[in-house]
PDB file of N, CA, C and O in Angstrom:
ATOM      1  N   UNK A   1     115.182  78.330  31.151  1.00  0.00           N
ATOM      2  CA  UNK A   1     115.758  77.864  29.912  1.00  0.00           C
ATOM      3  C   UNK A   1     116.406  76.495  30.085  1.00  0.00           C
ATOM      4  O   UNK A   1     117.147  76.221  29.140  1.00  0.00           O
ATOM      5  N   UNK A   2     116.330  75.548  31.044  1.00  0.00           N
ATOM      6  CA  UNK A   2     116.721  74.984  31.144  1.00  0.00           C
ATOM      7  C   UNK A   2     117.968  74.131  31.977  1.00  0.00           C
ATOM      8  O   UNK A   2     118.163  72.967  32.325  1.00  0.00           O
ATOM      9  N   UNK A   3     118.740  75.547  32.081  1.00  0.00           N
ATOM     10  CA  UNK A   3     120.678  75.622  32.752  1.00  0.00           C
ATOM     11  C   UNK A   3     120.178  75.126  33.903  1.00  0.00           C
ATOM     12  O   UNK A   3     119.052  75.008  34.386  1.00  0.00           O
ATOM     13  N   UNK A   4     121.689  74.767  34.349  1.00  0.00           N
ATOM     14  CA  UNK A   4     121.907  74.292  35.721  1.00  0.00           C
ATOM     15  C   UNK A   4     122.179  75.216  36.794  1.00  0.00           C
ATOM     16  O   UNK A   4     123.114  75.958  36.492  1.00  0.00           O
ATOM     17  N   UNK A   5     121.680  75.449  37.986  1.00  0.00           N
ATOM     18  CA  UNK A   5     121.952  76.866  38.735  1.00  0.00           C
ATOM     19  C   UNK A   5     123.525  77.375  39.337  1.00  0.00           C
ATOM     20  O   UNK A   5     123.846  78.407  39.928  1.00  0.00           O
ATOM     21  N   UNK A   6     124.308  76.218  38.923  1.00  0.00           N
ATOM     22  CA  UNK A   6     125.913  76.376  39.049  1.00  0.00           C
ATOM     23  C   UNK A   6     126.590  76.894  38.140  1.00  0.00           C
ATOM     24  O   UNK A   6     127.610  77.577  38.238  1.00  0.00           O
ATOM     25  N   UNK A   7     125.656  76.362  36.656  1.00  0.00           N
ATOM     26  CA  UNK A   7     126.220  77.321  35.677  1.00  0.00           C
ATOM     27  C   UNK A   7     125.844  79.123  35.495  1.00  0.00           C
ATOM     28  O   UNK A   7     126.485  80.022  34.950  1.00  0.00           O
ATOM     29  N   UNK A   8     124.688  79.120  36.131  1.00  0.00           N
ATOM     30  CA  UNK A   8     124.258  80.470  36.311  1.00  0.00           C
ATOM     31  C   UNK A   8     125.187  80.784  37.269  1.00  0.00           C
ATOM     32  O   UNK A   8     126.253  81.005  36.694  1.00  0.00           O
ATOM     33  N   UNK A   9     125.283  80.901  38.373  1.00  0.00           N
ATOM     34  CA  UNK A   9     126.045  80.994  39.727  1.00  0.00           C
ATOM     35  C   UNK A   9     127.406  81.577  39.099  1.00  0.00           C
ATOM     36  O   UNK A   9     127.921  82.667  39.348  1.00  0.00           O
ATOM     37  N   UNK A  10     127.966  80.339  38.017  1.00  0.00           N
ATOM     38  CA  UNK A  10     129.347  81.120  37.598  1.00  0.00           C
ATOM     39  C   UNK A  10     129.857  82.311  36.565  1.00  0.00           C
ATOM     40  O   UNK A  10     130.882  82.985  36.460  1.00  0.00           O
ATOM     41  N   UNK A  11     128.448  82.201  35.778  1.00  0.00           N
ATOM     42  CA  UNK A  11     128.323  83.245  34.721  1.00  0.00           C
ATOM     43  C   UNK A  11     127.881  84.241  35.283  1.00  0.00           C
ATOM     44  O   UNK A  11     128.161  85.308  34.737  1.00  0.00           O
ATOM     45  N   UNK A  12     127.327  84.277  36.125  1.00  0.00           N
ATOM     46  CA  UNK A  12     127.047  85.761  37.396  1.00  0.00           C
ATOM     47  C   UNK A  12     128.208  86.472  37.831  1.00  0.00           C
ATOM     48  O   UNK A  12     128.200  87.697  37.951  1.00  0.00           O
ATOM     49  N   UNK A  13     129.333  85.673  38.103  1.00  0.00           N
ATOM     50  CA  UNK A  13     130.598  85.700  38.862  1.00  0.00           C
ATOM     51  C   UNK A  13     130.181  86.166  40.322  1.00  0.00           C
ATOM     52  O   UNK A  13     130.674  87.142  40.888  1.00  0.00           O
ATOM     53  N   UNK A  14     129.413  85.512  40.739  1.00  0.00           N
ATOM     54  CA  UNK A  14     129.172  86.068  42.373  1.00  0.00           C
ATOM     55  C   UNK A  14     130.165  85.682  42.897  1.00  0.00           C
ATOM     56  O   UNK A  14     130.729  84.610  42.676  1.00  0.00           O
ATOM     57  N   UNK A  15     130.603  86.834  43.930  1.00  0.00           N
ATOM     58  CA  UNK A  15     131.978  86.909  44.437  1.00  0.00           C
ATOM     59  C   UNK A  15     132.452  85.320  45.202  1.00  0.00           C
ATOM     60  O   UNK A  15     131.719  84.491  45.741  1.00  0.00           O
ATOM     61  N   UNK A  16     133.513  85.304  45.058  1.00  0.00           N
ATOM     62  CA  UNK A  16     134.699  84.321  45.755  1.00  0.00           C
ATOM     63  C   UNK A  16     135.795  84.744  46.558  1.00  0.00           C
ATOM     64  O   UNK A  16     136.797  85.077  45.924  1.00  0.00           O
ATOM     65  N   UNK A  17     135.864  84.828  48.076  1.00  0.00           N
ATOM     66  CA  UNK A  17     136.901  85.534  48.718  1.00  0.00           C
ATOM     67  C   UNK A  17     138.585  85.195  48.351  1.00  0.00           C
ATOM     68  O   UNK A  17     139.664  85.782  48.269  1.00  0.00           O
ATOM     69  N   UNK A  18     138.068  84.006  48.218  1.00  0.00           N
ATOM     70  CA  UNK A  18     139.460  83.401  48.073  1.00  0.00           C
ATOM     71  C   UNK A  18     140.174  83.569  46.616  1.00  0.00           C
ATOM     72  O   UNK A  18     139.607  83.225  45.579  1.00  0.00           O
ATOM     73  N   UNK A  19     141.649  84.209  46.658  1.00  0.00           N
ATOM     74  CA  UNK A  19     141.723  84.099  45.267  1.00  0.00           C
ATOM     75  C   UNK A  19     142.236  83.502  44.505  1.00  0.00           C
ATOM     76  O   UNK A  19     142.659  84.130  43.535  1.00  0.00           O
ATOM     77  N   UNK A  20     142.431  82.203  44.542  1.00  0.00           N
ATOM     78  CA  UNK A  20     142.752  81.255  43.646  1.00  0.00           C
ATOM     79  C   UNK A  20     141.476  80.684  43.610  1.00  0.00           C
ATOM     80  O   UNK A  20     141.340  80.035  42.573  1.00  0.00           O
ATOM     81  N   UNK A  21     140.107  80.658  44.604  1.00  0.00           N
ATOM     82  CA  UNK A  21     139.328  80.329  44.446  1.00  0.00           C
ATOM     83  C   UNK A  21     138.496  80.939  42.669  1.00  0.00           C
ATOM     84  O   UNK A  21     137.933  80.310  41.774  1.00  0.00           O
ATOM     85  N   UNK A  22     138.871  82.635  42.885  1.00  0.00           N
ATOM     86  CA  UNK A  22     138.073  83.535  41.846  1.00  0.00           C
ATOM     87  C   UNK A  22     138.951  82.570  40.701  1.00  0.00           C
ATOM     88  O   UNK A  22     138.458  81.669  40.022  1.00  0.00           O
ATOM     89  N   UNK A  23     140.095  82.931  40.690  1.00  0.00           N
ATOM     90  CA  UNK A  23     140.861  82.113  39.047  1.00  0.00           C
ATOM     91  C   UNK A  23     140.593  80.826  38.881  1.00  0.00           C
ATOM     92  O   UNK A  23     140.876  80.373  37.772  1.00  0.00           O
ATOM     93  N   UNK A  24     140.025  79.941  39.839  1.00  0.00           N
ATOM     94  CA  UNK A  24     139.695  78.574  39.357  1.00  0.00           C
ATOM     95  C   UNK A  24     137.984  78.885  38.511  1.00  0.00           C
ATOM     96  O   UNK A  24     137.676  78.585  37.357  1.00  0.00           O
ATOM     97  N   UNK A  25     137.118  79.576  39.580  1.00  0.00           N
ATOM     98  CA  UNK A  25     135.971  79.852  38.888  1.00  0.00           C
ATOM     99  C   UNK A  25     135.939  80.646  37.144  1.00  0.00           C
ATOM    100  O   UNK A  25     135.124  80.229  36.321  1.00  0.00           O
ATOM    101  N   UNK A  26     136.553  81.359  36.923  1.00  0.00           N
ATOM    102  CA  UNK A  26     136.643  82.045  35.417  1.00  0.00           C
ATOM    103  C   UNK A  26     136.420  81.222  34.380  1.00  0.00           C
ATOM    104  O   UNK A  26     135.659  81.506  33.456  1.00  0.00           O
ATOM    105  N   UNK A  27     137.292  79.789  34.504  1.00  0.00           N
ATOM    106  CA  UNK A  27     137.044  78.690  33.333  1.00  0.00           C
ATOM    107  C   UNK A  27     136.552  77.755  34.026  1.00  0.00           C
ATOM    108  O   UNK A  27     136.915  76.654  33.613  1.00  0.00           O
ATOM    109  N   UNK A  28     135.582  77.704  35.297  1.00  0.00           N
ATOM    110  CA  UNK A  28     134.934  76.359  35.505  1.00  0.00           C
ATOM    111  C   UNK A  28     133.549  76.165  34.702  1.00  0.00           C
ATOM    112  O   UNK A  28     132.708  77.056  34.820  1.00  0.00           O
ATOM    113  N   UNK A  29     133.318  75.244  34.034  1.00  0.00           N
ATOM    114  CA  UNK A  29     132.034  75.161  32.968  1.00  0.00           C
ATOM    115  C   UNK A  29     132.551  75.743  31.705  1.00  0.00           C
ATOM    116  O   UNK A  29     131.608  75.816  30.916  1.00  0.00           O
ATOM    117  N   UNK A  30     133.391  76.084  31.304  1.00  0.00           N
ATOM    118  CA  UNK A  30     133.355  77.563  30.119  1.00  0.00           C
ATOM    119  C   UNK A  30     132.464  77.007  29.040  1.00  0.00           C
ATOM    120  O   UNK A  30     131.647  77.659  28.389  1.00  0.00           O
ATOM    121  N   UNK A  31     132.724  75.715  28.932  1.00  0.00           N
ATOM    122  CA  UNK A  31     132.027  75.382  27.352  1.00  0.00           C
ATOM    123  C   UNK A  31     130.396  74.960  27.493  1.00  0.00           C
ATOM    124  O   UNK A  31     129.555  74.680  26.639  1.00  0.00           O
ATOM    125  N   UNK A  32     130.337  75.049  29.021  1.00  0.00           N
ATOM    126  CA  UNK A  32     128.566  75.033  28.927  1.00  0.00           C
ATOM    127  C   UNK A  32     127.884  76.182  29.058  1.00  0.00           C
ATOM    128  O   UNK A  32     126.814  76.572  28.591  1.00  0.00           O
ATOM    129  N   UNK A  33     128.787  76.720  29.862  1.00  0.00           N
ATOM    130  CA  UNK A  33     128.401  78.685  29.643  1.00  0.00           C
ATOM    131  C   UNK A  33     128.455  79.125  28.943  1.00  0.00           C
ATOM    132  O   UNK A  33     128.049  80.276  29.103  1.00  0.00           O
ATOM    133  N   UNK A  34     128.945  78.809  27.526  1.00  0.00           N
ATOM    134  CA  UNK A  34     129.143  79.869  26.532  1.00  0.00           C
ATOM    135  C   UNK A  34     127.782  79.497  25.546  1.00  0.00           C
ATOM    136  O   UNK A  34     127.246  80.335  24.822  1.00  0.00           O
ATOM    137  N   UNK A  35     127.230  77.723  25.695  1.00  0.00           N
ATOM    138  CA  UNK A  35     126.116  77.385  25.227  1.00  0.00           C
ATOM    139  C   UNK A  35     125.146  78.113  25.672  1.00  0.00           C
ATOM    140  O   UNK A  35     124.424  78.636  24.823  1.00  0.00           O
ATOM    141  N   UNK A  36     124.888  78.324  26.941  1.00  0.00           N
ATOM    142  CA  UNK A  36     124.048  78.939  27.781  1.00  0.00           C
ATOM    143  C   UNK A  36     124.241  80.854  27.580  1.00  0.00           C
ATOM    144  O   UNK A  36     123.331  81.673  27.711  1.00  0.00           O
ATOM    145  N   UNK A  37     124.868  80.982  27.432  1.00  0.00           N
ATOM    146  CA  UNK A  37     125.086  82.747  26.624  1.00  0.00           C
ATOM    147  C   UNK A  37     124.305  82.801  25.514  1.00  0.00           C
ATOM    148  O   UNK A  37     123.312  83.508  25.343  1.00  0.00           O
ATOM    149  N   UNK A  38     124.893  81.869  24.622  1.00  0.00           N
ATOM    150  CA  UNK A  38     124.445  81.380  23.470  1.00  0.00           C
ATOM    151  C   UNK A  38     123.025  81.512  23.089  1.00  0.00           C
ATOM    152  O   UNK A  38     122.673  82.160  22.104  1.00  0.00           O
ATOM    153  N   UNK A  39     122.220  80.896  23.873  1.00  0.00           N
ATOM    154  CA  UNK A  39     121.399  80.679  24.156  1.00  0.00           C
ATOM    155  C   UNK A  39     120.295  81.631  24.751  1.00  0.00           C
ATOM    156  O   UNK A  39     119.078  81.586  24.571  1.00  0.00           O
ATOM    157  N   UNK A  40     121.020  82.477  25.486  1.00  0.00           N
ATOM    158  CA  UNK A  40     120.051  84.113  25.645  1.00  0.00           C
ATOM    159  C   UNK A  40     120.426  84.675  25.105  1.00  0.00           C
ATOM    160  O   UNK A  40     119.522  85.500  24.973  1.00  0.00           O
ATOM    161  N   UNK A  41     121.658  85.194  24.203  1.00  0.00           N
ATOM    162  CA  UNK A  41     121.536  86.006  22.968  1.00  0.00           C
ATOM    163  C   UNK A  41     120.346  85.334  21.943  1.00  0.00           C
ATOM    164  O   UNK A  41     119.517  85.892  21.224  1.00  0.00           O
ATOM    165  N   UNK A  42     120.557  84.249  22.130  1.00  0.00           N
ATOM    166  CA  UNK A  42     119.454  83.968  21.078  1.00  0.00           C
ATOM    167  C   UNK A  42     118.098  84.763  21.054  1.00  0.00           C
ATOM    168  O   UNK A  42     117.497  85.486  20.259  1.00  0.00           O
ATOM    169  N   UNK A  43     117.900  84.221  22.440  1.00  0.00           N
ATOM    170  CA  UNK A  43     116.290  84.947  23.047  1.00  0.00           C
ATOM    171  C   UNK A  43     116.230  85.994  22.641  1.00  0.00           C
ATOM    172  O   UNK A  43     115.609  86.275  21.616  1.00  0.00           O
ATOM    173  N   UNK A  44     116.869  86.831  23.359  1.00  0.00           N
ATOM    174  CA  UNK A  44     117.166  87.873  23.778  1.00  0.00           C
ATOM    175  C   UNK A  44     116.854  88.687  21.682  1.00  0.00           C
ATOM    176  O   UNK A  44     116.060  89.591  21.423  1.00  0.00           O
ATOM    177  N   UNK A  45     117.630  88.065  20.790  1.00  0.00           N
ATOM    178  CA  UNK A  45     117.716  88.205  19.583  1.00  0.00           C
ATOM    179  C   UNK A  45     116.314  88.529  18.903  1.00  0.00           C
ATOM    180  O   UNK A  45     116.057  89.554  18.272  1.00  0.00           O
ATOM    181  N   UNK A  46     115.145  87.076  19.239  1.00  0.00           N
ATOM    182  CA  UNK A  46     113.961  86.531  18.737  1.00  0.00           C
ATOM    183  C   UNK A  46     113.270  87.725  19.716  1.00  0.00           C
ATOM    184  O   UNK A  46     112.563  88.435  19.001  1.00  0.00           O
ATOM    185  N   UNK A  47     113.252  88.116  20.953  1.00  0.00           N
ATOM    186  CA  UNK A  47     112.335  89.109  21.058  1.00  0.00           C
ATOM    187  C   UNK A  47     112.276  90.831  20.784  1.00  0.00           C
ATOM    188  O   UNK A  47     111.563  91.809  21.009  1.00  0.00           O
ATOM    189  N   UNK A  48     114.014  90.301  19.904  1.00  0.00           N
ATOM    190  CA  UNK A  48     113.808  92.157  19.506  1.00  0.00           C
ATOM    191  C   UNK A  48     113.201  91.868  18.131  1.00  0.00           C
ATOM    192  O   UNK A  48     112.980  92.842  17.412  1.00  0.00           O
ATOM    193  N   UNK A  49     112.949  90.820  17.746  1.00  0.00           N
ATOM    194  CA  UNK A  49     112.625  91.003  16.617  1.00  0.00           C
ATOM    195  C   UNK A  49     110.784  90.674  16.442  1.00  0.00           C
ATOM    196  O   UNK A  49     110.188  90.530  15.375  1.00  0.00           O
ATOM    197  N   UNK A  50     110.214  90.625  17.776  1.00  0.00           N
ATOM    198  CA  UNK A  50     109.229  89.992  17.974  1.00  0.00           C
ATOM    199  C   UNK A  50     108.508  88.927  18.449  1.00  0.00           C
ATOM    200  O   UNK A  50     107.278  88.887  18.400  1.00  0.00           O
ATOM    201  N   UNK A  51     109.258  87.989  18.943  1.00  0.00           N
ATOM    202  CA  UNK A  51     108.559  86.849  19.073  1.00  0.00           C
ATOM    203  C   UNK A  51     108.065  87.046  20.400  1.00  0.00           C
ATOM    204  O   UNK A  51     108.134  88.063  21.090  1.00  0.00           O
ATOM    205  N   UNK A  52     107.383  85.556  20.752  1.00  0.00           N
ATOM    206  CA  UNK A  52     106.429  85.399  21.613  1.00  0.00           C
ATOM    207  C   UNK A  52     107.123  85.261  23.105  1.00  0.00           C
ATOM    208  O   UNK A  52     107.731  84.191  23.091  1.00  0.00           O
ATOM    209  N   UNK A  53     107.300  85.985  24.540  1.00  0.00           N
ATOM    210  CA  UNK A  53     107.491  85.676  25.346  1.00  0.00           C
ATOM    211  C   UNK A  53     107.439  84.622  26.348  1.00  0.00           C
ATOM    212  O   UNK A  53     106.389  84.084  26.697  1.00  0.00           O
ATOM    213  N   UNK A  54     108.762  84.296  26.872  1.00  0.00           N
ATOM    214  CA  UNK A  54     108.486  82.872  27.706  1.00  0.00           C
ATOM    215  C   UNK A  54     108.493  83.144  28.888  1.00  0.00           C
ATOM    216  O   UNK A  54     109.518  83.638  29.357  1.00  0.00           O
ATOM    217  N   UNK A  55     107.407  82.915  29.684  1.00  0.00           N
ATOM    218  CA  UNK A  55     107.805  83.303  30.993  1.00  0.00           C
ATOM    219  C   UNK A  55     108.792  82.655  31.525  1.00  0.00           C
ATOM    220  O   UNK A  55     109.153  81.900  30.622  1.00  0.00           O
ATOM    221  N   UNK A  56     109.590  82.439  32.610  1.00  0.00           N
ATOM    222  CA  UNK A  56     110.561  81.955  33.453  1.00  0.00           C
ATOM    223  C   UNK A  56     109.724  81.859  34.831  1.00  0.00           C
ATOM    224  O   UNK A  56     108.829  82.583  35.267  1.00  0.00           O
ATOM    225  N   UNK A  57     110.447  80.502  35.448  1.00  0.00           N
ATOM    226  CA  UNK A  57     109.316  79.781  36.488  1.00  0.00           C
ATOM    227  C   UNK A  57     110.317  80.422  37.635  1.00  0.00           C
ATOM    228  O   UNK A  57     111.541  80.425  37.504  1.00  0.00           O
ATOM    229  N   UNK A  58     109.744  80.869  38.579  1.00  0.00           N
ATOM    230  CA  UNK A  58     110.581  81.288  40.047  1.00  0.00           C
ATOM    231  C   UNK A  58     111.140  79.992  40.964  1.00  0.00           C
ATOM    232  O   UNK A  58     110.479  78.981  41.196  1.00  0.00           O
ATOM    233  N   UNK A  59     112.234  80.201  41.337  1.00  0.00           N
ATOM    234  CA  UNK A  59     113.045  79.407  42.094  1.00  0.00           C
ATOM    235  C   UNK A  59     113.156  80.159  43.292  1.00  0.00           C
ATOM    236  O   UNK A  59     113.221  81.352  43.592  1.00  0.00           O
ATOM    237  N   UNK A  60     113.158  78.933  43.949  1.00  0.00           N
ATOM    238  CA  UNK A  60     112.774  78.924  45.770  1.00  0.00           C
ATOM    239  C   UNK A  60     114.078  79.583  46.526  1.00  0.00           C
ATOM    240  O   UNK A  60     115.086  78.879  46.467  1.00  0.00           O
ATOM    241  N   UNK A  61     114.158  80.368  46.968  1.00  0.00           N
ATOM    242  CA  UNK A  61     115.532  80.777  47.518  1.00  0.00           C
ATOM    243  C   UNK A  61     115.666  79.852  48.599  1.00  0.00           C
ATOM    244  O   UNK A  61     116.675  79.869  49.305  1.00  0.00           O
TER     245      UNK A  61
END
């Protein structure tokens, strides 16, 4: 869809040992993550209602 893999990374909440580390992550990006939510509810919306599937391209671990 487009996102950046840091913004995924933080909307995942994959763990952070440190914990001021975890409370800095909660609002890092918020207002591009919430576009990016946004944005698969959308999908997510258009294929309950039918539409046409997009595949998603695999990323290289």
């Amino acid at each position: 869809m487009g996102f950046r893999v840091e913004l995924i990374e933080h909307q995942l909440a994959h763990a952070v040992r440190d914990p001021l580390g975890r409370a800095y992550n909660r609002t890092t990006h918020l207002p591009e993550r919430k576009k990016m939510m946004q944005a698969w509810a959308d999908y997510l919306d258009k294929l309950k209602a039918g539409a046409e599937i997009i595949p998603f391209r695999a990323v290289a671990a």
